[in-house]
BALOVO-618115 format. One line per field, with one value per residue (C-alpha): residue number from 1; y, z, x. Coordinates in nm, 3 decimals, padded with zeros to 5 digits. Layout:
BEGIN
bafi c(NUM; ...);
py c(Y; ...);
pz c(Z; ...);
px c(X; ...);
This chain:
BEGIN
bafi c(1; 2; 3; 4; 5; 6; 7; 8; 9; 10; 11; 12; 13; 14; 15; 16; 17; 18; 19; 20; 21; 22; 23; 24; 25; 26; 27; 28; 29; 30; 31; 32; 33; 34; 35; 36; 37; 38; 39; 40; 41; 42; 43; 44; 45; 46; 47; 48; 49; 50; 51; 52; 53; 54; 55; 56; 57; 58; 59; 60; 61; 62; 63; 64; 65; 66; 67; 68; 69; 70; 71; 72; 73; 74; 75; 76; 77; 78; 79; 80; 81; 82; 83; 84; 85; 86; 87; 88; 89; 90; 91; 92; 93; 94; 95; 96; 97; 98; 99; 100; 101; 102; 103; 104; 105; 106; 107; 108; 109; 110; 111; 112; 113; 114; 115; 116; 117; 118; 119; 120; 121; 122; 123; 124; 125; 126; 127; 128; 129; 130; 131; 132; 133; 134; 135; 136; 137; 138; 139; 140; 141; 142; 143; 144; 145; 146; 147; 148; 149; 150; 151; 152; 153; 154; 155; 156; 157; 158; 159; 160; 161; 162; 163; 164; 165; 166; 167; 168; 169; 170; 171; 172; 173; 174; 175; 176; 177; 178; 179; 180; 181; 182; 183; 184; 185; 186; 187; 188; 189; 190; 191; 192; 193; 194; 195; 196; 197; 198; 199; 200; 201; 202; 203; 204; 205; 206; 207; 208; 209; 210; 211; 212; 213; 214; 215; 216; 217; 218; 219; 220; 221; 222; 223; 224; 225; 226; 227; 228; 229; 230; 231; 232; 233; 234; 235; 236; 237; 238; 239; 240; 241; 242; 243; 244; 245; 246; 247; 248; 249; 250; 251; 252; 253; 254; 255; 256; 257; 258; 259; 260; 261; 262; 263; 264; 265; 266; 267; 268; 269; 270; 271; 272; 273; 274; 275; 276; 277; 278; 279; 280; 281; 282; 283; 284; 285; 286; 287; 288; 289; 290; 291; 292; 293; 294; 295; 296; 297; 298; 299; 300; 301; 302; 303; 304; 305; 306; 307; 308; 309; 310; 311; 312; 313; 314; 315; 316; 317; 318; 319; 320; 321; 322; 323; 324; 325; 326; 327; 328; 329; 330; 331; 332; 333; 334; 335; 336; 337; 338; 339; 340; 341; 342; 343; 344; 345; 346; 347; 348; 349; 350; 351; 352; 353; 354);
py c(15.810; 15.887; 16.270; 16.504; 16.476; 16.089; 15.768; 15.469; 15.173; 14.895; 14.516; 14.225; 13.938; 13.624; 13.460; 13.162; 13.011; 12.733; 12.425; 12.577; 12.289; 12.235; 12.197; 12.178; 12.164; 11.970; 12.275; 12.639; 12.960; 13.033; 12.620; 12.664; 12.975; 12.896; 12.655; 12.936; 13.253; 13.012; 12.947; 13.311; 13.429; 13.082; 13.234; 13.535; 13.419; 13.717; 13.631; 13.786; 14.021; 14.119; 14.277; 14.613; 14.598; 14.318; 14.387; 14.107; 14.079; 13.885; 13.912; 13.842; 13.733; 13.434; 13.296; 13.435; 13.606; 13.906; 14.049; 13.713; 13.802; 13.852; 13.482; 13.481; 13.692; 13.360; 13.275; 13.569; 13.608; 13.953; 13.950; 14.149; 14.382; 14.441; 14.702; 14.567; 14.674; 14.427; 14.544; 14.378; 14.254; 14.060; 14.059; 14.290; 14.558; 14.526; 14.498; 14.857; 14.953; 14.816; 14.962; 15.309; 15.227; 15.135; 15.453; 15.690; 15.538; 15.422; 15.064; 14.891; 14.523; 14.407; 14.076; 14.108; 13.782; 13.678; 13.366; 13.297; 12.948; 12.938; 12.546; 12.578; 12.830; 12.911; 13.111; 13.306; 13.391; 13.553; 13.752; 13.936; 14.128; 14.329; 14.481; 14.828; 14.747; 14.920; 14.776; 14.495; 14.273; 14.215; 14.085; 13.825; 13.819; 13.571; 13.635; 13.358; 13.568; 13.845; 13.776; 13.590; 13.932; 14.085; 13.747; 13.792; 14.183; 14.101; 13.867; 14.078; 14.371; 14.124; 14.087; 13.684; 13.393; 13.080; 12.967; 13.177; 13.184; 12.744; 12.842; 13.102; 12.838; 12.510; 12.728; 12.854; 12.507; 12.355; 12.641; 12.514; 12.126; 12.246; 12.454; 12.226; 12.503; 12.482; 12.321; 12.259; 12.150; 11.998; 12.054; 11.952; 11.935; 12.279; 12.089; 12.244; 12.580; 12.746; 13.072; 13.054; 13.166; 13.051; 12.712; 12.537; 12.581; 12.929; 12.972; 12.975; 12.631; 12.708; 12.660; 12.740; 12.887; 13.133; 13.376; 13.590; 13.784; 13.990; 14.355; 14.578; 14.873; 14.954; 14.758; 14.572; 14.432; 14.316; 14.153; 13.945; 13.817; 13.698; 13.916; 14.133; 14.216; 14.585; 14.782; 15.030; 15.158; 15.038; 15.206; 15.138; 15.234; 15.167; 15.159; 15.275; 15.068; 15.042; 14.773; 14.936; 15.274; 15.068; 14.916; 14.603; 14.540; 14.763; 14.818; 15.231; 15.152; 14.907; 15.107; 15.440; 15.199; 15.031; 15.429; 15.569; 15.260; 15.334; 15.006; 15.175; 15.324; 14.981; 14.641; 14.373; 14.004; 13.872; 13.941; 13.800; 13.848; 13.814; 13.694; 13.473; 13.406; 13.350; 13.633; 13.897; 13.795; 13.945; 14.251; 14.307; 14.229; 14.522; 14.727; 14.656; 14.609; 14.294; 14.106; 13.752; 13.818; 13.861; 13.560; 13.564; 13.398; 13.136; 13.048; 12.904; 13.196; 13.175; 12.954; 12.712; 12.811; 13.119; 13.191; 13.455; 13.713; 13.582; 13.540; 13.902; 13.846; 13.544; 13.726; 13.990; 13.685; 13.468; 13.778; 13.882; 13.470; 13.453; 13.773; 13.611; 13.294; 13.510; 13.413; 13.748; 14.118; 14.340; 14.197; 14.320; 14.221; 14.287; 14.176; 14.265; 14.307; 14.305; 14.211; 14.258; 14.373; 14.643; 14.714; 14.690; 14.753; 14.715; 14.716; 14.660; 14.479; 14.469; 14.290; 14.472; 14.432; 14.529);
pz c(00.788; 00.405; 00.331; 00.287; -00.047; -00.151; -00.170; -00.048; -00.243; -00.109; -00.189; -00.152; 00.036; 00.080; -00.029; 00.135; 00.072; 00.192; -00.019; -00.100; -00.069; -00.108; 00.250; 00.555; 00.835; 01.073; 01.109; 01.228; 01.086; 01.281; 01.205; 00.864; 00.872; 01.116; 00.875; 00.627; 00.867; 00.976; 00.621; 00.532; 00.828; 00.799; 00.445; 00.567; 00.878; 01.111; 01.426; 01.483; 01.746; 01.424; 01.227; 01.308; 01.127; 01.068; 00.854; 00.766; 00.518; 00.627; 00.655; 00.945; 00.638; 00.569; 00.924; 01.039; 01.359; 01.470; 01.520; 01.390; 01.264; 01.637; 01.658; 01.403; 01.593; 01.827; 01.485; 01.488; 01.837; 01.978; 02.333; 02.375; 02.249; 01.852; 01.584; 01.376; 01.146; 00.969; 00.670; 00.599; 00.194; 00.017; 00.156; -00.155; -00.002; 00.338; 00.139; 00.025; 00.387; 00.504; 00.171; 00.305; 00.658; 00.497; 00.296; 00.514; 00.709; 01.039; 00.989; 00.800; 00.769; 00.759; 00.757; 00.562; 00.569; 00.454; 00.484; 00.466; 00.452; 00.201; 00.246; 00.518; 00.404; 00.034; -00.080; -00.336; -00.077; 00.133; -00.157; -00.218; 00.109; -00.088; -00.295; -00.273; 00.099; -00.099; -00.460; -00.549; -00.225; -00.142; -00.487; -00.384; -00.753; -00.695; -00.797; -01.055; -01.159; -01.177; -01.356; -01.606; -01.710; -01.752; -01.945; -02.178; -02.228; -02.369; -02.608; -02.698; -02.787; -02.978; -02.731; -02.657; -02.723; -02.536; -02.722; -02.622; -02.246; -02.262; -02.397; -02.076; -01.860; -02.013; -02.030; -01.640; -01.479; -01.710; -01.603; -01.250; -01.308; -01.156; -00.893; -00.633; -00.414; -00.667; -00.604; -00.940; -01.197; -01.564; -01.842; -01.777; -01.944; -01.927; -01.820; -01.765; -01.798; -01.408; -01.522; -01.910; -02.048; -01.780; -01.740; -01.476; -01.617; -01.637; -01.280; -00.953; -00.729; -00.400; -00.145; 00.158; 00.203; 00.306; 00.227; 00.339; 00.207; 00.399; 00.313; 00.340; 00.268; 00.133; 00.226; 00.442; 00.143; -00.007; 00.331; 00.347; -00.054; -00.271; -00.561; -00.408; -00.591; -00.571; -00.592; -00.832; -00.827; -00.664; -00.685; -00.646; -00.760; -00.749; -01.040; -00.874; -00.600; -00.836; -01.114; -01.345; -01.403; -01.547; -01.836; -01.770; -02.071; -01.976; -01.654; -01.629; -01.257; -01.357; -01.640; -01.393; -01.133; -01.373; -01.494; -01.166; -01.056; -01.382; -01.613; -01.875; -01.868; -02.023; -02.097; -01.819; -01.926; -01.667; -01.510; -01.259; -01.297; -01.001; -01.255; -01.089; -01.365; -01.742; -01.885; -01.639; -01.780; -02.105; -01.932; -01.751; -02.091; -02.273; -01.996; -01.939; -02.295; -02.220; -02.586; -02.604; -02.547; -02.192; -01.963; -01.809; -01.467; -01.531; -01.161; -01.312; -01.121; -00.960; -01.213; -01.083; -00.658; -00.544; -00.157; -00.135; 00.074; 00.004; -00.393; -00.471; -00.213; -00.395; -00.716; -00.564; -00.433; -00.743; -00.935; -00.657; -00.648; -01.037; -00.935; -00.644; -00.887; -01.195; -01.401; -01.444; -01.462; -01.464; -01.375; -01.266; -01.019; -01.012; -00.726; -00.701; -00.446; -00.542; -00.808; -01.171; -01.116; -00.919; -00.694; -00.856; -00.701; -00.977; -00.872; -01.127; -00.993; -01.085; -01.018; -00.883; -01.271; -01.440);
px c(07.915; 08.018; 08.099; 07.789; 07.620; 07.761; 07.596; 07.735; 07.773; 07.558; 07.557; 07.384; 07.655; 07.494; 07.132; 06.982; 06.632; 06.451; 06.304; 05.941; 05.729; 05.364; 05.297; 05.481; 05.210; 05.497; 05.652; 05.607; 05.697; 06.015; 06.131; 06.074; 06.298; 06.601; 06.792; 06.757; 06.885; 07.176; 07.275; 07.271; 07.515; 07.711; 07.808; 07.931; 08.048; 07.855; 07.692; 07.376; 07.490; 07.723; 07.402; 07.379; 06.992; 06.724; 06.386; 06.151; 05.865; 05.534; 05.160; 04.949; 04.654; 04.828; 04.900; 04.583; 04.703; 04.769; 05.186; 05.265; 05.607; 05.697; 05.748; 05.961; 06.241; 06.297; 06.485; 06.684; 06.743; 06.623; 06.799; 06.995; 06.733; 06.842; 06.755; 06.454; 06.141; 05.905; 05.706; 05.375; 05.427; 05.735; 06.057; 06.153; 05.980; 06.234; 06.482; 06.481; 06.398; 06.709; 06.915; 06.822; 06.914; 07.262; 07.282; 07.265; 07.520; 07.308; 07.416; 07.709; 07.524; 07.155; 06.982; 06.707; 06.445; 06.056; 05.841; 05.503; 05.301; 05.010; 04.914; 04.726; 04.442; 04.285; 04.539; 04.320; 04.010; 04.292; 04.427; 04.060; 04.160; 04.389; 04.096; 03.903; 03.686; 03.377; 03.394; 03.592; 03.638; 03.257; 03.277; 03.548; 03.704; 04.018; 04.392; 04.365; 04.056; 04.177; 04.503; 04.316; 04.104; 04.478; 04.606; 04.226; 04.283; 04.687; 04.505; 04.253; 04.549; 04.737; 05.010; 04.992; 04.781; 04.765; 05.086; 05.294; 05.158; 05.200; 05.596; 05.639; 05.507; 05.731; 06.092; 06.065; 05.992; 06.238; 06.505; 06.404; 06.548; 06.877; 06.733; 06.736; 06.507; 06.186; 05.867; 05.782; 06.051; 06.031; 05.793; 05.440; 05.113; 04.937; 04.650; 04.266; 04.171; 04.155; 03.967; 03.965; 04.238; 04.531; 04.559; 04.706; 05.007; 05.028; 04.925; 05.215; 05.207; 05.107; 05.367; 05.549; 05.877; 06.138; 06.434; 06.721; 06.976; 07.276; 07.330; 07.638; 07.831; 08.145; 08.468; 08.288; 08.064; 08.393; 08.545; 08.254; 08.193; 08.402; 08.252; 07.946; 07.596; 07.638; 07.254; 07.326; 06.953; 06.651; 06.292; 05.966; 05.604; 05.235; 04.926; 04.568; 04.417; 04.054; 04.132; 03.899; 04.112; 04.402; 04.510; 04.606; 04.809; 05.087; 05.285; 05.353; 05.455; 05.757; 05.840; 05.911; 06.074; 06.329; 06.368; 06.482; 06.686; 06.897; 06.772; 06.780; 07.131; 07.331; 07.189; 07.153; 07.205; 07.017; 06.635; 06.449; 06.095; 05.847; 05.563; 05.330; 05.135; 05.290; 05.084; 05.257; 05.562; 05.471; 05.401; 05.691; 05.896; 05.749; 05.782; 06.131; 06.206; 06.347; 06.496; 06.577; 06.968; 06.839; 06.789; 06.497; 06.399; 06.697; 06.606; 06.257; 06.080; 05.752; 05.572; 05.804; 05.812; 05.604; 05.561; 05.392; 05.560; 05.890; 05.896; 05.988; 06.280; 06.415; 06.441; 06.684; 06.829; 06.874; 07.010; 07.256; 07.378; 07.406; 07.661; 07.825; 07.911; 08.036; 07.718; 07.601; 07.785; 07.438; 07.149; 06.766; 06.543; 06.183; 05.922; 05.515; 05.250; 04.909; 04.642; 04.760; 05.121; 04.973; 05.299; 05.667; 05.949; 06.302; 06.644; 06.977; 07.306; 07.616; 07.949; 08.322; 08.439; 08.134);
């Protein structure tokens, strides 16, 4: 346990991901996320009996039964029984559970993973299940939909036009040509409108695919990486549930996140921006007052791979491995749940010599 009143210093040691693909109906949950757990612990070189915590990230909506993330802990291997929690949204969101297991000292390590398979169903009927019960679901107003009222009300303010949405779009997938992980890499025609004004382009693929990362504290962080992605802050917030109330233009909830996990404090060079759709990306810029010194998404982001549940994850992922390989000294991470950005969890991390 650390002395009364201190923090301990908590890092991120390993990242793995899977190759997000459009479909991958020859294979279950847990055999899409093996290769990607043994990866993860290969890096470090822990067994599982090693991790003293394990939190996943998942929802039951998108493999449309009940407990499903159960099966998923053949993967990990839960006999002897092991300490674990699941949370039902992105992996981002168990990755703060299992920071605050490490903090106050009840474990030294975590595995923290997410998955989640979109091919199989319509992706964007499932997503109206988030909504208001009373209001907005019966109305079954899509995620493309919905994002493209938020994209229309930007342009309407004078934030964006349909330019500058078509550049978003072209520099992530042509970050993504050396990320060998991406579904979708290269420039490509913006193509038809979906729901005037995002075009194809401007929208996520949809994909299946998985994550994990390896937490821990202290001197153990630096037995097991080279150069760990120390979490200097993480927070994170929520707008109101009723679309209507908010204005979609700005992101108050990022803003206060990205306050309280110190963002603010010194410039980062690096962010990783879980921005499914190229108009949220202009959002989360102001918010975070991002300039063009920054590099944003160099990973391509989730215009260019986006499984849902595990997205958010990879950012913290890609920032931490931009840290592990000396390409970045302070970096953020952002993921999002919900319509419109409505979720947003930020965290900022930082390198030994930073």
């Amino acid at each position: 346990m650390p002395p009364t009143g201190a923090l301990r210093d908590v890092a991120i040691v390993a990242f793995a991901q899977s190759d997000h693909l459009k479909s991958t109906d020859e294979l279950s949950e847990v055999e899409m996320l093996m290769p990607v757990l043994h990866e993860v612990l290969g890096a470090t070189g822990l067994a599982t009996g090693e991790i003293d915590f394990t939190c996943s990230g998942s929802a039951d909506y998108l493999a449309g039964r009940a407990f499903s993330f159960t099966m998923a802990l053949d993967g990990v291997g839960a006999w002897p029984p092991i300490s674990e929690s699941h949370v039902e949204t992105d992996g981002a969101w168990a990755l703060y559970e299992a920071w605050v297991k490490l903090l106050t000292g009840e474990a030294d390590t975590a595995l923290v993973y997410s998955y989640g398979k979109s091919s199989p169903g319509s992706l964007r009927d499932v997503l109206t299940r988030q909504l208001d019960p009373y209001y907005q679901a019966p109305l079954w107003p899509d995620s493309v939909a919905l994002a493209a009222l938020q994209a229309q009300a930007l342009i309407d303010a004078g934030h964006t036009d349909e330019r500058t949405l078509a550049t978003v779009a072209a520099r992530s997938r042509d970050a993504a040509s050396d990320n060998p992980h991406a579904q979708v890499r290269g420039a490509r025609p913006q193509g038809d409108y979906v729901v005037q004004p995002l075009r194809t382009g401007d929208c996520p693929p949809i994909g299946d695919g998985a994550a994990a990362v390896v937490l821990a504290a202290g001197d153990r962080a630096r037995a097991l990486c080279a150069r760990p992605a120390w979490i200097r802050g993480i927070d994170h917030r929520i707008e109101p549930h009723a679309i209507g109330v908010r204005d979609l233009t700005e992101s108050p909830s990022t803003r206060l996140a990205a306050e309280r996990a110190g963002a603010f404090e010194r410039p980062v060079d690096t962010a990783e921006l879980h921005a499914p759709f190229s108009s949220q990306e202009v959002v989360l810029r102001r918010a975070l007052d991002l300039g063009d010194e920054v590099a944003v998404n160099p990973s391509g982001g989730p215009l260019a791979a986006n499984p849902m549940m595990a997205a958010g994850l990879v950012r913290l992922g890609e920032a931490a491995a931009r840290i592990h390989r000396g390409a970045s000294d302070r970096a953020l991470a952002h993921a999002t749940s919900g319509p419109c950005l409505q979720q947003n969890l930020v965290a900022v991390l930082e390198g030994e010599d930073a």
